[in-house]
MIMARKE-699738 format. One record per residue (C-alpha): x, y, z; residue number from 0. Coordinates in nm, 3 decimals, decimal comma, m for minus. Layout:
<rs>
       X       Y       Z   k
       X       Y       Z NUM
...
</rs>
This chain:
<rs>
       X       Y       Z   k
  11,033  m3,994   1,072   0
  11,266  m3,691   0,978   1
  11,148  m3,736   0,617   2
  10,778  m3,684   0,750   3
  10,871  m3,378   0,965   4
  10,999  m3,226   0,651   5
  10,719  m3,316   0,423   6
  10,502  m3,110   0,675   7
  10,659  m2,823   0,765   8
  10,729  m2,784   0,341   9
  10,339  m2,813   0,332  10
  10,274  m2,583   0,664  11
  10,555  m2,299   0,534  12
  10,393  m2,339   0,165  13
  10,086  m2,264   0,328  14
  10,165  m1,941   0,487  15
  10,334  m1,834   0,202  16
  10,040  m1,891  m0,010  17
   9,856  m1,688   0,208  18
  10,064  m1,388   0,339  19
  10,159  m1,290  m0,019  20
   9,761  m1,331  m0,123  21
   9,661  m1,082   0,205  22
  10,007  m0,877   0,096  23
   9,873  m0,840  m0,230  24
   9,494  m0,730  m0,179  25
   9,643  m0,476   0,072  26
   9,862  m0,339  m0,212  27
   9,585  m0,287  m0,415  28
   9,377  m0,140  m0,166  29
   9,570   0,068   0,058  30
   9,680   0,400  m0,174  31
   9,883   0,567   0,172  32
  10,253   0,447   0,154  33
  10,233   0,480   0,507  34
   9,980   0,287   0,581  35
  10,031   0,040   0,350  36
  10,425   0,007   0,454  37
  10,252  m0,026   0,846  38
  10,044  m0,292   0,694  39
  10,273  m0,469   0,486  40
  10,538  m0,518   0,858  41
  10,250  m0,632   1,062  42
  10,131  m0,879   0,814  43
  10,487  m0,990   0,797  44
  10,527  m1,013   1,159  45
  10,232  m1,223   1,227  46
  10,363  m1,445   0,957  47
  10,687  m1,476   1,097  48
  10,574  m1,572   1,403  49
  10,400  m1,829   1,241  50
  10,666  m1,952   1,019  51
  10,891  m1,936   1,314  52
  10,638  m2,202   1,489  53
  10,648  m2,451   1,189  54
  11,056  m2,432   1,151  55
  11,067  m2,538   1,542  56
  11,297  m2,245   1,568  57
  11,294  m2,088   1,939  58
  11,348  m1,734   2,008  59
  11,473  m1,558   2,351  60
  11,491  m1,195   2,349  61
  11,646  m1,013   2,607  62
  11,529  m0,655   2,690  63
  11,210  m0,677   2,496  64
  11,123  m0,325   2,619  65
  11,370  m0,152   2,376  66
  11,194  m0,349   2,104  67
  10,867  m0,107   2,098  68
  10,719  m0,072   1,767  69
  10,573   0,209   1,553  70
  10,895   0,415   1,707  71
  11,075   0,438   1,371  72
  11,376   0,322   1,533  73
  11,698   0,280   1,309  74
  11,794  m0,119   1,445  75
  12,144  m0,280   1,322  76
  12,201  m0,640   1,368  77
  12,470  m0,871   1,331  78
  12,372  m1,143   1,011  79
  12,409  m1,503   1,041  80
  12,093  m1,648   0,845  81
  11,763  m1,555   0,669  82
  11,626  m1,704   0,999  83
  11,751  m1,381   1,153  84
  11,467  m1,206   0,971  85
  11,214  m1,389   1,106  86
  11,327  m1,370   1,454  87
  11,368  m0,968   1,455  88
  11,050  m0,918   1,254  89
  10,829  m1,192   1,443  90
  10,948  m0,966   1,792  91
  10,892  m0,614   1,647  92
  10,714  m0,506   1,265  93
  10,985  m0,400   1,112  94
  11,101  m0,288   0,734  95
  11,436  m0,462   0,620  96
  11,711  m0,352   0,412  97
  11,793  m0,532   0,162  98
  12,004  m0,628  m0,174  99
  11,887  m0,523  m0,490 100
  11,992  m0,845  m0,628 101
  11,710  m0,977  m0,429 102
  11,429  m0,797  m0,613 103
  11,432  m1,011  m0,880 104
  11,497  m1,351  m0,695 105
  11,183  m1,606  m0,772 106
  10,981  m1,555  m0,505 107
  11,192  m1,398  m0,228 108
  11,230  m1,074  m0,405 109
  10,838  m1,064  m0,372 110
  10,827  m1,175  m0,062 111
  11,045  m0,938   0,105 112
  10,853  m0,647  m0,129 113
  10,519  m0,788   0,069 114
  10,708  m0,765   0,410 115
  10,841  m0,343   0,334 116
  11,171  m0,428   0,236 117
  11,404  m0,167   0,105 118
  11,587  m0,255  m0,193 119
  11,957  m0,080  m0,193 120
  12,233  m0,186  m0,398 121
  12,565  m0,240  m0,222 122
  12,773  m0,283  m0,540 123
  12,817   0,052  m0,607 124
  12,737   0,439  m0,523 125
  12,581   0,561  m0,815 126
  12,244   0,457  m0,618 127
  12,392   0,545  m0,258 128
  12,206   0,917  m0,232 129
  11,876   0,753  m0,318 130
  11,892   0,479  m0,130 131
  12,018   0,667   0,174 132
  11,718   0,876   0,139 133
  11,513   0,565   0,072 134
  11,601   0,430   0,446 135
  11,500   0,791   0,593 136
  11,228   0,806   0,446 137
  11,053   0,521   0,560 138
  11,218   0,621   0,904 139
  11,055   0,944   0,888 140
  10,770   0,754   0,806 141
  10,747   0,620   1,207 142
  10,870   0,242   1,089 143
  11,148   0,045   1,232 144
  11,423  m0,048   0,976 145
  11,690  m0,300   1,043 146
  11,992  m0,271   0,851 147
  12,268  m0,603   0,873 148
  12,545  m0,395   0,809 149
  12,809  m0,646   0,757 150
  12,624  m0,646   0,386 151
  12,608  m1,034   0,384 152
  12,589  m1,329   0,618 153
  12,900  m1,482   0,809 154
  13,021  m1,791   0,940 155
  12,974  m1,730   1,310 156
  13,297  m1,730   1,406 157
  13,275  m1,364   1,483 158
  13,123  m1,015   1,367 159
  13,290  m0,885   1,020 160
  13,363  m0,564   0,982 161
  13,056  m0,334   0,945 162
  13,018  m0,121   0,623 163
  12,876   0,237   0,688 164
  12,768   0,394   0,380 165
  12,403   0,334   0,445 166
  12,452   0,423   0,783 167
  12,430   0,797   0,691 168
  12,053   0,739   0,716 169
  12,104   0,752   1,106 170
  12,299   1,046   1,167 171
  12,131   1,223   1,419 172
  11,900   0,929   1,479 173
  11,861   0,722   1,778 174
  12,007   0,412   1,700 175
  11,980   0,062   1,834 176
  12,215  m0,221   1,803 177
  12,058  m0,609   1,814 178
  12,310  m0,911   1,853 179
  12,162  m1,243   1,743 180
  12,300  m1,559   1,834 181
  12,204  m1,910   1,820 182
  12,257  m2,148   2,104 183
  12,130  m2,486   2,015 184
  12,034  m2,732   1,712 185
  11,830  m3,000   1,791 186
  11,878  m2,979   2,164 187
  12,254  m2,947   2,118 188
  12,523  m2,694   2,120 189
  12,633  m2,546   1,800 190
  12,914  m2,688   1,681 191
  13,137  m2,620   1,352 192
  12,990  m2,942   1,248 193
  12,620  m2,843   1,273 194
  12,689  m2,481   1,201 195
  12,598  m2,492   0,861 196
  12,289  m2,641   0,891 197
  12,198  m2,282   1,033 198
  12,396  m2,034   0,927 199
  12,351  m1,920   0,529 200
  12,711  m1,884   0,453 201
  12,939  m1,970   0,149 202
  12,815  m2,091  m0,207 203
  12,517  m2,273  m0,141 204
  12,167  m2,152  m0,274 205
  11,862  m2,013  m0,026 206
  11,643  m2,325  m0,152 207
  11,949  m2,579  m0,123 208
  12,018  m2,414   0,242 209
  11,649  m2,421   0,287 210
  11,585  m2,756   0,210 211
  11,831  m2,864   0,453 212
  11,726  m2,661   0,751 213
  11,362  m2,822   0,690 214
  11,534  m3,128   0,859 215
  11,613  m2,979   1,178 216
  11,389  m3,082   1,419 217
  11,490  m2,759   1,675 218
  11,670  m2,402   1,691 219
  11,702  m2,180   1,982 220
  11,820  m1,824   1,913 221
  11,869  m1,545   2,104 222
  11,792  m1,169   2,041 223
  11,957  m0,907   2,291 224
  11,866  m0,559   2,218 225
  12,185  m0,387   2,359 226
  12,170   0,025   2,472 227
  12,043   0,278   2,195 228
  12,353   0,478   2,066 229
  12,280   0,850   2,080 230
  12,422   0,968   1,714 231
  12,405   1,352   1,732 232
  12,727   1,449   1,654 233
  12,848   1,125   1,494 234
  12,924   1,060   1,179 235
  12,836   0,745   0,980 236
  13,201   0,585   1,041 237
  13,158   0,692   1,403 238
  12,813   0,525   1,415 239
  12,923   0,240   1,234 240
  13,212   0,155   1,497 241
  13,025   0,209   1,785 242
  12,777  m0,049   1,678 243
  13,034  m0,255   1,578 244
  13,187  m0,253   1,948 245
  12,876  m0,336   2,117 246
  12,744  m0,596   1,860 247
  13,086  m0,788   1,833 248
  13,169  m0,767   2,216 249
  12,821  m0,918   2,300 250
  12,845  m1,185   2,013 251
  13,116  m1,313   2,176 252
  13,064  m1,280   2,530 253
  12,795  m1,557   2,631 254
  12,676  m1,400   2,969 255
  12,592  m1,075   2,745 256
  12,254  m0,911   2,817 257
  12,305  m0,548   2,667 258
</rs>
């Protein structure tokens, strides 16, 4: 029976792959506005999401929904746990991700997350920093939501790691709003250290190895709390970057947490 679960949701995720990068593609060739082409490119993704969210059997609660509006070009910064936290933000809100260059030439996802409006930075170094910095505003200025996981990689869920600010420069001045994502249950249990992996992209393994495994799961519940916007005038990028910190890492930890 598992075996047959995964079979189909490989077919039903292959699917919608097939198809949002064929859409994502004719509305790159159509649509000449970077605009409205990024505006098209999030809301295509989000749809999708949804979607892929559906086949996966992955759950998502999200608590104060309101602060979630879209086409606000709000400057969101999440905790990262998984590639499954991508779907959950986008498939709530059409958003633009930021993400590594090392990605852009990945088979497949680096065209995938072109099609959804990412924003290829490189975190390796700050010869790019400037333009990349100005990269982020300007699709911000732009009226589109970008979410920035500014621990620069995934962790193990034991906690938050420390956040790194350079790209939050983007936001100074900006309203910004912090999202904490957690997830609760795998296949109608608690998370455990044991099951853990199964979810969380962490350590040496590849995206298709991970993948491939997570296919298995029969269920995932996650939870997305979108805590109080933090008013940056005045702030600088460090001071940005640890009040985010605070309020993503005290509600990561604190299961009664609802921003």
């Amino acid at each position: 029976m598992r075996y047959l679960l995964k079979a189909l949701k490989i077919a039903g995720f292959a699917l919608l792959v097939v198809t949002f990068l064929a859409i994502s593609f004719a509305v790159d060739l159509a649509v000449r506005n970077e605009k409205s082409k990024r505006l098209y490119f999030s809301r295509i993704s989000s749809f999708y999401m949804k979607m892929a969210l559906a086949v996966l059997g992955v759950r998502v609660r999200v608590i104060n929904p309101e602060r979630l509006a879209p086409g606000r070009g709000s400057f969101m910064v999440c905790n990262h746990l998984s590639y499954i936290d991508v779907f959950a933000i986008s498939s709530t809100v059409p958003a633009v991700f930021v993400a590594n260059s090392e990605l852009e030439e990945a088979f497949l996802l680096g065209t995938i997350i072109k099609y959804s409006g990412g924003v290829f930075v490189e975190r390796r170094g700050r010869a790019r920093l400037l333009r990349d910095v100005e990269g982020i505003t300007g699709m911000l200025d732009l009226g589109l939501n970008v979410v920035l996981f500014p621990e620069g990689t995934t962790s193990d869920g034991s906690g938050v790691s420390p956040f790194k600010s350079s790209f939050l420069a983007a936001a100074e001045g900006r309203e910004v709003l912090p999202l904490c994502i957690k997830y609760g249950t795998v296949n109608g249990g608690p998370v455990t250290p044991e099951n853990s992996p199964l979810v969380y992209y962490h350590g040496d393994i590849t995206f298709f190895e991970h993948f491939f495994r997570f296919l298995g799961l029969e269920s995932v519940a996650a939870e997305l709390t979108a805590l109080g916007p933090i008013d940056t005038r005045g702030l600088s990028r460090k001071d940005i970057s640890d009040a985010a910190y605070r309020e993503i890492s005290s509600c990561y930890l604190d299961d009664t947490c609802t921003g």
